[in-house]
Backbone atoms as SQL, in Angstrom:
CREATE TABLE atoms (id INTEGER PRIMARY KEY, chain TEXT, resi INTEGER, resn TEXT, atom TEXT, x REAL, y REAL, z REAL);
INSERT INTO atoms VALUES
  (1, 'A', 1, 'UNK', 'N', -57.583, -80.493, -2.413),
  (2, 'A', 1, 'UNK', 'CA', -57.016, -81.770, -2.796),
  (3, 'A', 1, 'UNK', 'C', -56.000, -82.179, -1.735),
  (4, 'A', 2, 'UNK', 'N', -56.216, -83.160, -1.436),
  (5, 'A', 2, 'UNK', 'CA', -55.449, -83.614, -0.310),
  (6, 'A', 2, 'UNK', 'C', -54.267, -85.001, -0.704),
  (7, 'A', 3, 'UNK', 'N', -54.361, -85.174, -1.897),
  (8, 'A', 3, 'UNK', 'CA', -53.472, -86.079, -2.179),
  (9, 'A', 3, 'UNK', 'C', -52.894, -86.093, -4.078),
  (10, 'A', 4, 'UNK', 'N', -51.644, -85.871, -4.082),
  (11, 'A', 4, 'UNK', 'CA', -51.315, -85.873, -5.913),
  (12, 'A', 4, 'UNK', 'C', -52.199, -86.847, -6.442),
  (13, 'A', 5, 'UNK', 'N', -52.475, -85.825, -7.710),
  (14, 'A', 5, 'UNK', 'CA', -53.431, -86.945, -8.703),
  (15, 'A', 5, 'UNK', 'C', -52.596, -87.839, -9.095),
  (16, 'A', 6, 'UNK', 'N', -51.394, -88.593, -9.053),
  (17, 'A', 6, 'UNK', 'CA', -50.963, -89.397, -10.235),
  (18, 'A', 6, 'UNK', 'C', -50.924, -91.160, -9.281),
  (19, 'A', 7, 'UNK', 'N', -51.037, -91.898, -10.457),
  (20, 'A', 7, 'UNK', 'CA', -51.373, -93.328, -10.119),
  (21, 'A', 7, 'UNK', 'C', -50.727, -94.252, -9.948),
  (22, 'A', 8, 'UNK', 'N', -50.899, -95.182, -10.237),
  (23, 'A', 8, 'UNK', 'CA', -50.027, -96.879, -11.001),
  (24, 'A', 8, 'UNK', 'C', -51.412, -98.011, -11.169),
  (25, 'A', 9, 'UNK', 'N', -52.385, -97.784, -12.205),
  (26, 'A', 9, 'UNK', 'CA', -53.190, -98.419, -12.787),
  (27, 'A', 9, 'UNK', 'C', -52.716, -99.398, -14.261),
  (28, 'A', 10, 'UNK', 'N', -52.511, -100.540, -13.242),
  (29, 'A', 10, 'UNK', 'CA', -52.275, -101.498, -14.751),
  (30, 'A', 10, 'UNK', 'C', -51.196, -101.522, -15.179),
  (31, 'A', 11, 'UNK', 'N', -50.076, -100.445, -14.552),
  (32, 'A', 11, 'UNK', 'CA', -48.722, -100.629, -15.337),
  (33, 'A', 11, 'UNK', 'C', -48.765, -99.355, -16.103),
  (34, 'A', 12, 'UNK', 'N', -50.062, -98.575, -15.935),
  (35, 'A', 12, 'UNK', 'CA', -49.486, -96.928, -16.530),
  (36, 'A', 12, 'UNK', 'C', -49.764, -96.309, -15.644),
  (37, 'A', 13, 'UNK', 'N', -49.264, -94.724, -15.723),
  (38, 'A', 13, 'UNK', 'CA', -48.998, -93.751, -14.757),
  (39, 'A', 13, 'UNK', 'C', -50.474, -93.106, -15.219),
  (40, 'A', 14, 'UNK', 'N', -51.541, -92.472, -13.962),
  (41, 'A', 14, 'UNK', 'CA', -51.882, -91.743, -14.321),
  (42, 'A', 14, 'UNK', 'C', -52.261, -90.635, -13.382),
  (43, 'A', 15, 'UNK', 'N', -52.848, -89.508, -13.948),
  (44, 'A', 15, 'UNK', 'CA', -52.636, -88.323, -13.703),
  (45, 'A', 15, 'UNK', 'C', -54.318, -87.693, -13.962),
  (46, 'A', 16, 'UNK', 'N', -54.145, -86.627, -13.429),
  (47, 'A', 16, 'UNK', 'CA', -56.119, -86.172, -13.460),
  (48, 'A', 16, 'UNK', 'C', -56.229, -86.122, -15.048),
  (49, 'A', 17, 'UNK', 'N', -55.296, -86.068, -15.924),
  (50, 'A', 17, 'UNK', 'CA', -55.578, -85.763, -17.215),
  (51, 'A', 17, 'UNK', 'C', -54.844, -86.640, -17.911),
  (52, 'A', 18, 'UNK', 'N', -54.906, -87.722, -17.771),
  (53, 'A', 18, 'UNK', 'CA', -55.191, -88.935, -18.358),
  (54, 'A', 18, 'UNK', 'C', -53.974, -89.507, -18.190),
  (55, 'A', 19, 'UNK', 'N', -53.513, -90.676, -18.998),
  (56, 'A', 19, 'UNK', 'CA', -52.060, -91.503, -19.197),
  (57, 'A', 19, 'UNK', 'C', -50.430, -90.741, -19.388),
  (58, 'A', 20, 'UNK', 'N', -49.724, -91.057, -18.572),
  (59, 'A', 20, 'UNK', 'CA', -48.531, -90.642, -18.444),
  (60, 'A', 20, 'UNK', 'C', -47.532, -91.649, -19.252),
  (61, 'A', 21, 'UNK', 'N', -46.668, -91.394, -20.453),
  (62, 'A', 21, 'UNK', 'CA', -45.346, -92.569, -19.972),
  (63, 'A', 21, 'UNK', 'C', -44.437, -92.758, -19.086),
  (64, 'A', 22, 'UNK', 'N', -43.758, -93.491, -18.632),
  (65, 'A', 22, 'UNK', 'CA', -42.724, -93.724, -17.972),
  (66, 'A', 22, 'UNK', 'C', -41.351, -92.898, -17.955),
  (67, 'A', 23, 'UNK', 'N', -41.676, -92.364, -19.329),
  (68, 'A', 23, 'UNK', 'CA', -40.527, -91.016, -19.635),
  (69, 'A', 23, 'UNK', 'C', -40.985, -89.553, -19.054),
  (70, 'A', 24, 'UNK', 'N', -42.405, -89.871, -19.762),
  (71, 'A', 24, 'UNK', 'CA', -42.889, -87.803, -19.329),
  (72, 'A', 24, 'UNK', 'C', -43.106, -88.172, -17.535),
  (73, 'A', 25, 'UNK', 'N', -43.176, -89.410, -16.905),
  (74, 'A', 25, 'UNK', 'CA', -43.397, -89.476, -15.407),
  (75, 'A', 25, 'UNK', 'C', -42.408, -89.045, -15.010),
  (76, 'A', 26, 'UNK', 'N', -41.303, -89.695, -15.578),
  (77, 'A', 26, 'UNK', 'CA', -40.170, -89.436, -14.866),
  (78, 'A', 26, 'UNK', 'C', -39.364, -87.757, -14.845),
  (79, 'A', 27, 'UNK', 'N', -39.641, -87.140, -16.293),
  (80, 'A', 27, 'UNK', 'CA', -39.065, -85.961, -16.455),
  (81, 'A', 27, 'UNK', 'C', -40.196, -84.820, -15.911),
  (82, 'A', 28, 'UNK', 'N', -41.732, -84.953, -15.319),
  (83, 'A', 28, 'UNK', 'CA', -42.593, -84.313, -14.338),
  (84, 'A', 28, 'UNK', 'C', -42.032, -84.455, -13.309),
  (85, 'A', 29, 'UNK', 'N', -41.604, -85.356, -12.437),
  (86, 'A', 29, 'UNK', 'CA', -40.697, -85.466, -11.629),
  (87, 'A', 29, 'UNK', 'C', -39.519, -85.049, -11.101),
  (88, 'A', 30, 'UNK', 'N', -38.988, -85.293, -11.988),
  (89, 'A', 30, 'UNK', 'CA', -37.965, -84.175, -11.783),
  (90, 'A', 30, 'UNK', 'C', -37.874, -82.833, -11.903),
  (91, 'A', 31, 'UNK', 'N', -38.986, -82.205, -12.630),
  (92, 'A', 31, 'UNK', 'CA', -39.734, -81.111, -12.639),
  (93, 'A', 31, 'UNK', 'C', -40.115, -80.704, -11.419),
  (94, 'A', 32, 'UNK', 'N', -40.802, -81.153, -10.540),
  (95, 'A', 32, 'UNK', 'CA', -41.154, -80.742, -9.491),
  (96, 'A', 32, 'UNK', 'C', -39.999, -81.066, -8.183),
  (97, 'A', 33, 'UNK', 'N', -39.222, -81.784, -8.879),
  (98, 'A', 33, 'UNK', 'CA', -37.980, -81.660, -7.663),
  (99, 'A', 33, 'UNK', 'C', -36.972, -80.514, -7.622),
  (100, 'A', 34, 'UNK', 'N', -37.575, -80.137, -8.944),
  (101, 'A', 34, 'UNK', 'CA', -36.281, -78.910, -9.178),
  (102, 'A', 34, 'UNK', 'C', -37.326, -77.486, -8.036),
  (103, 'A', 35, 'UNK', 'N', -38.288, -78.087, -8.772),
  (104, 'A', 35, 'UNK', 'CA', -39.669, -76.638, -8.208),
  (105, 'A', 35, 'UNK', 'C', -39.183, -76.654, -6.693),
  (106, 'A', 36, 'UNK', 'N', -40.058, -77.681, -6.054),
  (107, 'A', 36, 'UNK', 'CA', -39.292, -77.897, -4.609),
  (108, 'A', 36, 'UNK', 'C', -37.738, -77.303, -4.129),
  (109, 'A', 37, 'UNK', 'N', -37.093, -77.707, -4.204),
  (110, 'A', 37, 'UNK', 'CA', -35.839, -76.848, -4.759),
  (111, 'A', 37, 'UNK', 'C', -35.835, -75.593, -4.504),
  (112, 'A', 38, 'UNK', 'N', -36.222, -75.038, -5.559),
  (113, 'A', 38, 'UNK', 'CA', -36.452, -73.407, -5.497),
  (114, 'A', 38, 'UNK', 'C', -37.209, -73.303, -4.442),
  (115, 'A', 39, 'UNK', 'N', -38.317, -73.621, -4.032),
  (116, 'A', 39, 'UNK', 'CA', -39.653, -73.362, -3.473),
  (117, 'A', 39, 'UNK', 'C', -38.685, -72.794, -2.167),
  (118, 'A', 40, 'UNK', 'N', -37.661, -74.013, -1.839),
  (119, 'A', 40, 'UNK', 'CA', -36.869, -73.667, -0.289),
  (120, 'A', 40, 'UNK', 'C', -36.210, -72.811, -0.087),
  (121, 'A', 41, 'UNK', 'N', -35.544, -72.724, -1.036),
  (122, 'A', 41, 'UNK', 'CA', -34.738, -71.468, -1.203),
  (123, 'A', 41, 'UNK', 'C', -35.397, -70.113, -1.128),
  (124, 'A', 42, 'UNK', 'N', -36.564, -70.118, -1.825),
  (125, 'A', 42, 'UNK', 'CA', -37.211, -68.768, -1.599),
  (126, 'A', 42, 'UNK', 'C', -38.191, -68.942, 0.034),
  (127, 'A', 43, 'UNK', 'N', -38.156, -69.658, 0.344),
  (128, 'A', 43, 'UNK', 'CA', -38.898, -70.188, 1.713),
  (129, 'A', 43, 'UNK', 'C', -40.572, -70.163, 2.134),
  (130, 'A', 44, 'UNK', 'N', -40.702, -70.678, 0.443),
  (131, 'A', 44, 'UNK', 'CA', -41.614, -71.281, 0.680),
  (132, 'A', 44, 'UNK', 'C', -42.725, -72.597, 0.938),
  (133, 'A', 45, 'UNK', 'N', -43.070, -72.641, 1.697),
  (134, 'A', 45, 'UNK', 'CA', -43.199, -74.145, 2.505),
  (135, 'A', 45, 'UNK', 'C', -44.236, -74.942, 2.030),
  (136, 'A', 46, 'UNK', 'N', -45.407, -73.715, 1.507),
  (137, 'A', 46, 'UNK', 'CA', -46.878, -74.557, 0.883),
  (138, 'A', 46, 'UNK', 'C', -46.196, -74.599, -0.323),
  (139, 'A', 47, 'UNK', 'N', -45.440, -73.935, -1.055),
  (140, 'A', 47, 'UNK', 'CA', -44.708, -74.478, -2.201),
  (141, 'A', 47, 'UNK', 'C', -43.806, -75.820, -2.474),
  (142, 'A', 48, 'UNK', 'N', -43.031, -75.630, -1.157),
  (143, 'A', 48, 'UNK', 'CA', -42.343, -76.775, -0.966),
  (144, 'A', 48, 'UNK', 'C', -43.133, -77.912, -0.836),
  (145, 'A', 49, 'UNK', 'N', -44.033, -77.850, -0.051),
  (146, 'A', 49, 'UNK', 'CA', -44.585, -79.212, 0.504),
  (147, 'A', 49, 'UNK', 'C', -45.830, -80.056, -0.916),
  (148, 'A', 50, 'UNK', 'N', -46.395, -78.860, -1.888),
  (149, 'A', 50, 'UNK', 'CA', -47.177, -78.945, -2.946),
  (150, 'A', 50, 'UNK', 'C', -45.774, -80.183, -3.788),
  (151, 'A', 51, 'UNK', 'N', -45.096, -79.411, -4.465),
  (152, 'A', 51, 'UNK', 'CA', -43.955, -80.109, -5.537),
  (153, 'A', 51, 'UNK', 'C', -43.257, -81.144, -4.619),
  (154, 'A', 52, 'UNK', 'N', -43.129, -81.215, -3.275),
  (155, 'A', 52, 'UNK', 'CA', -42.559, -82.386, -2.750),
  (156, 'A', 52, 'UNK', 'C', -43.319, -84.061, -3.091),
  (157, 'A', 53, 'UNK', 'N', -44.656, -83.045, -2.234),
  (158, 'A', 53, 'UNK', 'CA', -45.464, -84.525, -2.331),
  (159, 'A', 53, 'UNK', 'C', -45.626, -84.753, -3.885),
  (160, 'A', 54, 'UNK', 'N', -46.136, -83.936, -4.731),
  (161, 'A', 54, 'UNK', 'CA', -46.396, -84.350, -6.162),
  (162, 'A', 54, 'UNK', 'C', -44.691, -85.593, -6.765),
  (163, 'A', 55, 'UNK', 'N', -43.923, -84.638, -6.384),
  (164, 'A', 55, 'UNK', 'CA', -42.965, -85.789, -6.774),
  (165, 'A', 55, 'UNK', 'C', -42.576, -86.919, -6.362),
  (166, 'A', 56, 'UNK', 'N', -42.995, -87.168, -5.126),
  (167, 'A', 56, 'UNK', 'CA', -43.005, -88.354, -4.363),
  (168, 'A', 56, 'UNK', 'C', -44.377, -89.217, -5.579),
  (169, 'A', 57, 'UNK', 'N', -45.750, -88.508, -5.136),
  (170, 'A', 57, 'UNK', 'CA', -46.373, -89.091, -5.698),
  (171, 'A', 57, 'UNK', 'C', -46.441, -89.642, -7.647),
  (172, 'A', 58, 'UNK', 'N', -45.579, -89.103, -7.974),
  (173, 'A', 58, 'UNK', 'CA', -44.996, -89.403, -8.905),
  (174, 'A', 58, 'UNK', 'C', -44.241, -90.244, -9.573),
  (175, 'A', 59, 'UNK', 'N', -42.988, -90.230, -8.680),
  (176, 'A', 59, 'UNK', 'CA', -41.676, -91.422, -8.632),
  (177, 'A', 59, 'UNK', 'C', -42.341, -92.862, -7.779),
  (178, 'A', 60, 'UNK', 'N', -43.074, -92.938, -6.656),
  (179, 'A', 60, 'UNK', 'CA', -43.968, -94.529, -6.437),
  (180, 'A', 60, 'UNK', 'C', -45.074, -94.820, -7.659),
  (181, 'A', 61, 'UNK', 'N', -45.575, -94.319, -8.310),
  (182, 'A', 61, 'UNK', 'CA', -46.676, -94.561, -9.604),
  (183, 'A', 61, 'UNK', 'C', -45.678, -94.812, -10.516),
  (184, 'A', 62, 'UNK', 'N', -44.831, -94.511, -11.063),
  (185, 'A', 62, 'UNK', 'CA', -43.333, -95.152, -11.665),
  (186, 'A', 62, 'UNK', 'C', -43.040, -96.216, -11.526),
  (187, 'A', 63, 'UNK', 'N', -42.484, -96.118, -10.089),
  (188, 'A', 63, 'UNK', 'CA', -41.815, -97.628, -9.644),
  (189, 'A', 63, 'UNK', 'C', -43.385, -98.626, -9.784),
  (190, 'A', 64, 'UNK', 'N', -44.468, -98.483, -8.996),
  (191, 'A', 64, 'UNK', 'CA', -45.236, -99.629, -9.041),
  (192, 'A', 64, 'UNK', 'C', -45.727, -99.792, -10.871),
  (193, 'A', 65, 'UNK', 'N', -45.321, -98.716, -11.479),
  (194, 'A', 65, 'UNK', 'CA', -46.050, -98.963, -13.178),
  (195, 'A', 65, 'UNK', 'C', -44.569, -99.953, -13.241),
  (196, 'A', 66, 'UNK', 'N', -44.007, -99.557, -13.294),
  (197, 'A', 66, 'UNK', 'CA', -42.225, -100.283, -13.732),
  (198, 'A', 66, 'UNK', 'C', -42.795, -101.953, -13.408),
  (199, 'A', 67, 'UNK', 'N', -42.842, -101.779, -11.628),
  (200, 'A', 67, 'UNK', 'CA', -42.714, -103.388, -11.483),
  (201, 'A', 67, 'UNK', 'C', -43.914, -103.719, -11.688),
  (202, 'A', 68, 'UNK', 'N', -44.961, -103.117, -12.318),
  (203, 'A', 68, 'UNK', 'CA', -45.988, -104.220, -13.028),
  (204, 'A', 68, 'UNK', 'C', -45.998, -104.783, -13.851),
  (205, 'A', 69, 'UNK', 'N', -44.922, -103.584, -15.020),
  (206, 'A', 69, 'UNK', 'CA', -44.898, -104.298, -16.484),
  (207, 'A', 69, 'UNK', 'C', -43.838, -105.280, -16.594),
  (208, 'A', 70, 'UNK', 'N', -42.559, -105.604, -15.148),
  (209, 'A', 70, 'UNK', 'CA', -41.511, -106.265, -15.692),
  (210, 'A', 70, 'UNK', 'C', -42.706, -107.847, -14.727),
  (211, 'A', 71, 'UNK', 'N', -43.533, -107.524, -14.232),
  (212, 'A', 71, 'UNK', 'CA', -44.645, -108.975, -13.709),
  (213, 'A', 71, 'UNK', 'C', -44.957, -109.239, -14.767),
  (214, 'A', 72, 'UNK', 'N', -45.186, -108.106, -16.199),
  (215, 'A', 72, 'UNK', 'CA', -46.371, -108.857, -17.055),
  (216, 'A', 72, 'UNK', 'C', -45.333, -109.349, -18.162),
  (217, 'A', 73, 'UNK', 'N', -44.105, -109.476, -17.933),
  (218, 'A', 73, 'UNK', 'CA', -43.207, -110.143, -18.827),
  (219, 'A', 73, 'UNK', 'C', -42.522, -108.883, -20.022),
  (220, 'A', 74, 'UNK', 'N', -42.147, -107.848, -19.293),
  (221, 'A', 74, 'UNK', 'CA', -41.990, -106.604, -20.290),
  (222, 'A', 74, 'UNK', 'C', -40.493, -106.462, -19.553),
  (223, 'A', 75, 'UNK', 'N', -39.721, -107.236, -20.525),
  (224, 'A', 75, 'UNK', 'CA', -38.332, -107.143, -20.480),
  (225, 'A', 75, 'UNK', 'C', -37.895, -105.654, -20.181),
  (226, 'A', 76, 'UNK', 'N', -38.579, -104.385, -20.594),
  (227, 'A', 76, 'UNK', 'CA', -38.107, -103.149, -20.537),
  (228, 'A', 76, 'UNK', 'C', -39.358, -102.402, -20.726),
  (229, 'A', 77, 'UNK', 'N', -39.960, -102.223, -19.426),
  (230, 'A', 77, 'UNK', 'CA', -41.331, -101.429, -19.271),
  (231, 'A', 77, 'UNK', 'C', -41.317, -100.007, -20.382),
  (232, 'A', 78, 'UNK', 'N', -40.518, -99.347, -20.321),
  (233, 'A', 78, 'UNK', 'CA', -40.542, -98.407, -21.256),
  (234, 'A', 78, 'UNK', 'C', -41.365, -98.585, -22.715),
  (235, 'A', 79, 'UNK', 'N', -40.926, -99.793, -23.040),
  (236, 'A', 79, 'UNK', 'CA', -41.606, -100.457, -24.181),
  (237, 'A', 79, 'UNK', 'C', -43.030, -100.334, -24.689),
  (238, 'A', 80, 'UNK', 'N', -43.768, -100.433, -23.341),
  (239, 'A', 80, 'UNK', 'CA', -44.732, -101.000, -22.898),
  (240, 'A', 80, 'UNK', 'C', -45.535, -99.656, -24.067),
  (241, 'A', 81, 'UNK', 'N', -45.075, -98.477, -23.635),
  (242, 'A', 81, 'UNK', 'CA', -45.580, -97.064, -23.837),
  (243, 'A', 81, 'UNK', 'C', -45.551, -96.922, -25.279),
  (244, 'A', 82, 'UNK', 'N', -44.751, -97.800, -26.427),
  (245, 'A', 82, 'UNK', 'CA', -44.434, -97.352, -27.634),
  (246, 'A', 82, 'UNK', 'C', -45.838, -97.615, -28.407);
């Protein structure tokens, strides 16, 4: 795999295993920033570089889900997910 599974389809996050909210995106995210994190500290680099990109690819599928739903008139994208 050469690129994180996660998306920005339509204003939801997704992921090889299906729909994300905007909450569990964000707290996977930070999940893997913490991983990364460690990964350096113990010095590892295919570790590091795995949880880096995933969280990158993570936090832009966020932001572009975010600014789709505040295009589609969603005062507070979070919403969107209830």
């Amino acid at each position: 795999m050469t690129h994180a599974p996660f998306r920005n389809i339509g204003g939801m996050v997704t992921a090889d295993h299906g729909a994300l909210s905007l909450a569990a995106a964000r707290s996977l995210t930070a999940f893997y920033l913490r991983e990364a994190a460690g990964s350096i500290e113990a010095q590892d680099l295919a570790a590091t570089r795995l949880c880096a990109t995933r969280a990158l690819a993570l936090f832009e599928a966020v932001r572009a889900a975010t600014d789709w739903r505040r295009a589609a008139g969603w005062s507070d994208p979070d919403a969107a997910d209830a």
